[in-house]
Jmol script that loads the backbone (N, CA, C; Angstrom):
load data "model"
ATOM      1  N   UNK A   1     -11.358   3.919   2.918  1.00  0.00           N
ATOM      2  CA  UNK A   1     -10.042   3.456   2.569  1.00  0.00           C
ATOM      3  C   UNK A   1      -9.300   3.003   3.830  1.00  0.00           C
ATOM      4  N   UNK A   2      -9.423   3.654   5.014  1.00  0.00           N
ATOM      5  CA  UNK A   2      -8.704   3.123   6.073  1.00  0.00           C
ATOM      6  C   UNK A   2      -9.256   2.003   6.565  1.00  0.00           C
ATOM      7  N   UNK A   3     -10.323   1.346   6.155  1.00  0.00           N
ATOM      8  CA  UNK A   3     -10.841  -0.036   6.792  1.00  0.00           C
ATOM      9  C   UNK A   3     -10.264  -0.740   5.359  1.00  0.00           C
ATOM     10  N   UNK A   4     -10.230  -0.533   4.688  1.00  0.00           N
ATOM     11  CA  UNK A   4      -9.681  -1.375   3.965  1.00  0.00           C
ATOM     12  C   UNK A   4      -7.908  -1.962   4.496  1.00  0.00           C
ATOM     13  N   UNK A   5      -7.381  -0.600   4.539  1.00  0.00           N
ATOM     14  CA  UNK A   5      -6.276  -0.499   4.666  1.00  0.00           C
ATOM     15  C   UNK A   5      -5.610  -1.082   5.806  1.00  0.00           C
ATOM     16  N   UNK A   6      -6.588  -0.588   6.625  1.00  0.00           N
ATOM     17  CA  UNK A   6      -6.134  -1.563   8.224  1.00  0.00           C
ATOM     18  C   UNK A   6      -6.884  -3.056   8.264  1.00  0.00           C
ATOM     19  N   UNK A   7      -7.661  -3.384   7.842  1.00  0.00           N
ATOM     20  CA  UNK A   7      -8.306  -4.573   7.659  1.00  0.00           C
ATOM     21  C   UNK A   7      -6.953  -5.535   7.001  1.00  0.00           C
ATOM     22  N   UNK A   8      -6.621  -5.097   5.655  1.00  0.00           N
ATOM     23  CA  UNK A   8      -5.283  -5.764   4.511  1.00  0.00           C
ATOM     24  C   UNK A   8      -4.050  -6.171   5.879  1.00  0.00           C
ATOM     25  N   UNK A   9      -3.921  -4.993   6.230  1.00  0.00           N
ATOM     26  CA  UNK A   9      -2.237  -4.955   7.149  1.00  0.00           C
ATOM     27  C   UNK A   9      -2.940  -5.986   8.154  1.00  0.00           C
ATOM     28  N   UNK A  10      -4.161  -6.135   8.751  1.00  0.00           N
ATOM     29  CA  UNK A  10      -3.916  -7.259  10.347  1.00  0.00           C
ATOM     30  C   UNK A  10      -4.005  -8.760   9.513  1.00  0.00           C
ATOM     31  N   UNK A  11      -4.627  -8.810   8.401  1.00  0.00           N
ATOM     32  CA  UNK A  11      -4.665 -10.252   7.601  1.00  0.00           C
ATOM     33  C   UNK A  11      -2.679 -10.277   7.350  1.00  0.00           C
ATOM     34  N   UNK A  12      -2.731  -9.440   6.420  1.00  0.00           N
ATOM     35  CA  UNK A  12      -1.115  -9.701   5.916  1.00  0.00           C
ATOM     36  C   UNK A  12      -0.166 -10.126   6.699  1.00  0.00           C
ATOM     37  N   UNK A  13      -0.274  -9.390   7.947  1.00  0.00           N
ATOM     38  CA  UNK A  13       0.449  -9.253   9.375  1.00  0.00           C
ATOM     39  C   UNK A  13       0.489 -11.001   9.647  1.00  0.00           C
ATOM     40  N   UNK A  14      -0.421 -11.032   9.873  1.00  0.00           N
ATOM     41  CA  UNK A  14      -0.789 -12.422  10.994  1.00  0.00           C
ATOM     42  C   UNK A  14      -0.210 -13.617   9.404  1.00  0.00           C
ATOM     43  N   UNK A  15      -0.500 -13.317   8.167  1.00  0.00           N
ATOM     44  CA  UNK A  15      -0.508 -14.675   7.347  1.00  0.00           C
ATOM     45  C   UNK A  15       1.478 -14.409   7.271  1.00  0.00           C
ATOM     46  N   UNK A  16       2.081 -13.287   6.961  1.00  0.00           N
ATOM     47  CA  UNK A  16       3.288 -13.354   6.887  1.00  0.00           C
ATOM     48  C   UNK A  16       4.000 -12.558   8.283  1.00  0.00           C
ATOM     49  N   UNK A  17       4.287 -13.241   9.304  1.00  0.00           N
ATOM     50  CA  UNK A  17       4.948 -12.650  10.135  1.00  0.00           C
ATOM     51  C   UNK A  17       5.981 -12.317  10.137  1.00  0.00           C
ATOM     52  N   UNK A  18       6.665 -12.901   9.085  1.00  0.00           N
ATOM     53  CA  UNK A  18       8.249 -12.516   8.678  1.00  0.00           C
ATOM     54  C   UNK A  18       8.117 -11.130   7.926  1.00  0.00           C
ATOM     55  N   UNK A  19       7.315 -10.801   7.900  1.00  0.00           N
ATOM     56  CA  UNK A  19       7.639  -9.310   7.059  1.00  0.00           C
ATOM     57  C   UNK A  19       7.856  -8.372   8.002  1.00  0.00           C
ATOM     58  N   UNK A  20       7.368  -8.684   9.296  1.00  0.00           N
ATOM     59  CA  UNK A  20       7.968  -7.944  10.307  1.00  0.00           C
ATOM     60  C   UNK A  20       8.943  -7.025  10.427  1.00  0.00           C
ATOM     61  N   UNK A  21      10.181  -8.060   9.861  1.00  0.00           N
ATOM     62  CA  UNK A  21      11.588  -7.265  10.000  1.00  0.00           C
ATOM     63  C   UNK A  21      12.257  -6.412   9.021  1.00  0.00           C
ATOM     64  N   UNK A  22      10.573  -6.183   8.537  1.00  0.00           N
ATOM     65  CA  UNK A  22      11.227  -5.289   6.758  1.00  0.00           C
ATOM     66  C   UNK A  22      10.296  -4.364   7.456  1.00  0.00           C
ATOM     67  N   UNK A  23       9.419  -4.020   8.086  1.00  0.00           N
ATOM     68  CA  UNK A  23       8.864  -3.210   8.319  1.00  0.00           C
ATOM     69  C   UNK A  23       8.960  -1.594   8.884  1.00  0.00           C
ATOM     70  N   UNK A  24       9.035  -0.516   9.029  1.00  0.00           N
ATOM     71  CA  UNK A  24       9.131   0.669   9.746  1.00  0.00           C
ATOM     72  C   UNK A  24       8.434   1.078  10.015  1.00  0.00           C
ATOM     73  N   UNK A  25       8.685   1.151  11.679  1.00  0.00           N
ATOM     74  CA  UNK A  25       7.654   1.660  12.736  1.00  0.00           C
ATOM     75  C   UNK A  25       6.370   0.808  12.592  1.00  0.00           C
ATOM     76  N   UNK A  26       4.938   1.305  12.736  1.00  0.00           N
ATOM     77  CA  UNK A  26       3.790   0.855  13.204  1.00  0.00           C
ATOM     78  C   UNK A  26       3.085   0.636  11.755  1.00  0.00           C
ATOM     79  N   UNK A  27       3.468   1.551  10.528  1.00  0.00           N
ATOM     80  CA  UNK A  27       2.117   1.971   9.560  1.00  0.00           C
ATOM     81  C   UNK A  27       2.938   0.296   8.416  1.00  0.00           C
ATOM     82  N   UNK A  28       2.102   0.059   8.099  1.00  0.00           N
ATOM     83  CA  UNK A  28       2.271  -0.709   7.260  1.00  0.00           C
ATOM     84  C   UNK A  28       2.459  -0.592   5.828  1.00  0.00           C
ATOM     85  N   UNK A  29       1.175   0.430   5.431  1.00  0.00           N
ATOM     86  CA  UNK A  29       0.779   0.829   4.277  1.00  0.00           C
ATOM     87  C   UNK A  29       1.354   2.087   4.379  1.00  0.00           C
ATOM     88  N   UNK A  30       1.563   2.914   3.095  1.00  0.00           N
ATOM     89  CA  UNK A  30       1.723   4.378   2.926  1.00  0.00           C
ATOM     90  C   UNK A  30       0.440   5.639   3.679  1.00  0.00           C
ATOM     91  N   UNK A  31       1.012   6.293   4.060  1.00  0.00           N
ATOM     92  CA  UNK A  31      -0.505   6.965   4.293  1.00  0.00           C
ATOM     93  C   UNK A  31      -1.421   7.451   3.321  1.00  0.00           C
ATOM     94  N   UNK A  32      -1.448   7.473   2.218  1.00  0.00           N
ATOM     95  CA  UNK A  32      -2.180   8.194   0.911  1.00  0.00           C
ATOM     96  C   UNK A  32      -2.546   6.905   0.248  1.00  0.00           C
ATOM     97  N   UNK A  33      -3.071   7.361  -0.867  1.00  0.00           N
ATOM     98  CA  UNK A  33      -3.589   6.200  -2.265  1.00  0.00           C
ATOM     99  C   UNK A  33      -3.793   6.757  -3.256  1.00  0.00           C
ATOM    100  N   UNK A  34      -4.176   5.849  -4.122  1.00  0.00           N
ATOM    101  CA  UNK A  34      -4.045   6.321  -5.648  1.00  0.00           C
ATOM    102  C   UNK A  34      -5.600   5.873  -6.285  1.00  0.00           C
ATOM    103  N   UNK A  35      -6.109   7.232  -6.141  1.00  0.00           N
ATOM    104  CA  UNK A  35      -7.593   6.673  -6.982  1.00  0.00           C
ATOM    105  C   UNK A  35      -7.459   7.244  -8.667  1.00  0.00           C
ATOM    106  N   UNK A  36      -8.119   6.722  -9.605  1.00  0.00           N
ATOM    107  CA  UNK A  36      -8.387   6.919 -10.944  1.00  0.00           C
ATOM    108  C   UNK A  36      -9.055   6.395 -11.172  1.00  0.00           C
ATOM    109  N   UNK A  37      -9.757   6.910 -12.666  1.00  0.00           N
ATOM    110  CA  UNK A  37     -10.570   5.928 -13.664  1.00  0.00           C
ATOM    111  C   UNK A  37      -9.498   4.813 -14.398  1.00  0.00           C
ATOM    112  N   UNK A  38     -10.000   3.746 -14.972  1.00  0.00           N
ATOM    113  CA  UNK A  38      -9.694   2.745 -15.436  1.00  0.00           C
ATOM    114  C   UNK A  38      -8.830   3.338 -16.666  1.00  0.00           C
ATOM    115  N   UNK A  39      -9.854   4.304 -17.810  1.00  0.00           N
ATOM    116  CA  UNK A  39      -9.516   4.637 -18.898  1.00  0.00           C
ATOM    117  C   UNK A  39      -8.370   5.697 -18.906  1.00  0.00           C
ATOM    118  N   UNK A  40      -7.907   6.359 -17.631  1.00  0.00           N
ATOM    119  CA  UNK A  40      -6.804   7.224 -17.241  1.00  0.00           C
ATOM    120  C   UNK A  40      -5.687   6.601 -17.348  1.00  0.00           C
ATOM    121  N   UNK A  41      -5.498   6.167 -16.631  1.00  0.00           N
ATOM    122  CA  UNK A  41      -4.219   5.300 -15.960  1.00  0.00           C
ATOM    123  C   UNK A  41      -3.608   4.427 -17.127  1.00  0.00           C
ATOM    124  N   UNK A  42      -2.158   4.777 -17.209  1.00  0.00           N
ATOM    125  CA  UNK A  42      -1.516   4.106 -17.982  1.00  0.00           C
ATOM    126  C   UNK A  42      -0.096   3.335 -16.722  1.00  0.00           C
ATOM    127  N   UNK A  43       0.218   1.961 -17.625  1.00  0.00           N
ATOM    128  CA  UNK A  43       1.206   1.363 -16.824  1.00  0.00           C
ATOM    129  C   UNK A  43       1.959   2.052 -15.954  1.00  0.00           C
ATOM    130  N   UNK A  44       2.587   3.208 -16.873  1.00  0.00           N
ATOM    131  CA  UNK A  44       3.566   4.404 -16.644  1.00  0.00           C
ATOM    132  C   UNK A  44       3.555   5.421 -15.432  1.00  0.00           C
ATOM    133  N   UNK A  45       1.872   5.665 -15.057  1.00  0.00           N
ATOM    134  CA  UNK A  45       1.138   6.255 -14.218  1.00  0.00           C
ATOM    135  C   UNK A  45       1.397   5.890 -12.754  1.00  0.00           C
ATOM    136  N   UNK A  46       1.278   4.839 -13.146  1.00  0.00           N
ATOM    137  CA  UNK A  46       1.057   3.854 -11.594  1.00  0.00           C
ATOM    138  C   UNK A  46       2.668   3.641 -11.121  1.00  0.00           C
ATOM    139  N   UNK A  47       3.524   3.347 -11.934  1.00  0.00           N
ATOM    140  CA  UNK A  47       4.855   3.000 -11.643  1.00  0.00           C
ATOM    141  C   UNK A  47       5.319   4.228 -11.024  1.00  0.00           C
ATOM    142  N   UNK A  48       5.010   5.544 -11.772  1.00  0.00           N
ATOM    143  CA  UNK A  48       5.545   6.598 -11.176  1.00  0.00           C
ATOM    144  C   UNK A  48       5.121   7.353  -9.816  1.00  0.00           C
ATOM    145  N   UNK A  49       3.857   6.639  -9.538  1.00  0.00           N
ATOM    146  CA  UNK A  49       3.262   7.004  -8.387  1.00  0.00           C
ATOM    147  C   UNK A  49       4.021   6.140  -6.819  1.00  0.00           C
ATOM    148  N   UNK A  50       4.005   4.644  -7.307  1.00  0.00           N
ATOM    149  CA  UNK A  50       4.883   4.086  -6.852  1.00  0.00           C
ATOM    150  C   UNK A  50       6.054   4.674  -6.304  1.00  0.00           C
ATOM    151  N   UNK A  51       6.939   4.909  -7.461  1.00  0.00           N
ATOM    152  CA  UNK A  51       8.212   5.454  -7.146  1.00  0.00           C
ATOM    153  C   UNK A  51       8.111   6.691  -6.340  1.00  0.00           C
ATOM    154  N   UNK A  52       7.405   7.223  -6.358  1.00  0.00           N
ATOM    155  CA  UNK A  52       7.560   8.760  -5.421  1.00  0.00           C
ATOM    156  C   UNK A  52       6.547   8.741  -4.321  1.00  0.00           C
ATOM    157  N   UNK A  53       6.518   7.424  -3.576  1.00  0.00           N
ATOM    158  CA  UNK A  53       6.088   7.196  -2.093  1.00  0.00           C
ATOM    159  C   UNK A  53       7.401   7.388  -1.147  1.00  0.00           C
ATOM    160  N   UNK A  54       6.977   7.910  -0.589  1.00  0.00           N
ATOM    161  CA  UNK A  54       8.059   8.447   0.774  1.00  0.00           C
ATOM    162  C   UNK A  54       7.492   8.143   1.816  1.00  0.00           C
TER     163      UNK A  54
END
end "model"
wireframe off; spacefill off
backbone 0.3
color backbone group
C-alpha cells in the first residue's frame, strides 16, 4: 500500500502543482486505508469512513 500510495502522491504532485497550497505538511494521503470485500461495503460505509479521517 505505501508504493502505491507514494507512487499516486509524486504523479498527482507533479500533474497538479496547485494543490500544493491545500496541502498539510509533507503526507499527502491519510496514513491508513480502507480494505473490504466488494459484497461488504455499502455507499454508506465508505462515506462514513471518509468522514472520520483525521
Amino acid at each position: 500500500m505505501r508504493l502505491i500510495k507514494g507512487g499516486s502522491s509524486r504523479i498527482i504532485r507533479q500533474e497538479f502543482p496547485e494543490l500544493q497550497e491545500f496541502l498539510w505538511g509533507d503526507s499527502f494521503w491519510a496514513d491508513g486505508y480502507f480494505v473490504s470485500t466488494h459484497s461488504t461495503v455499502t455507499e454508506d460505509i465508505i462515506k462514513d469512513y471518509i468522514r472520520n479521517q483525521a
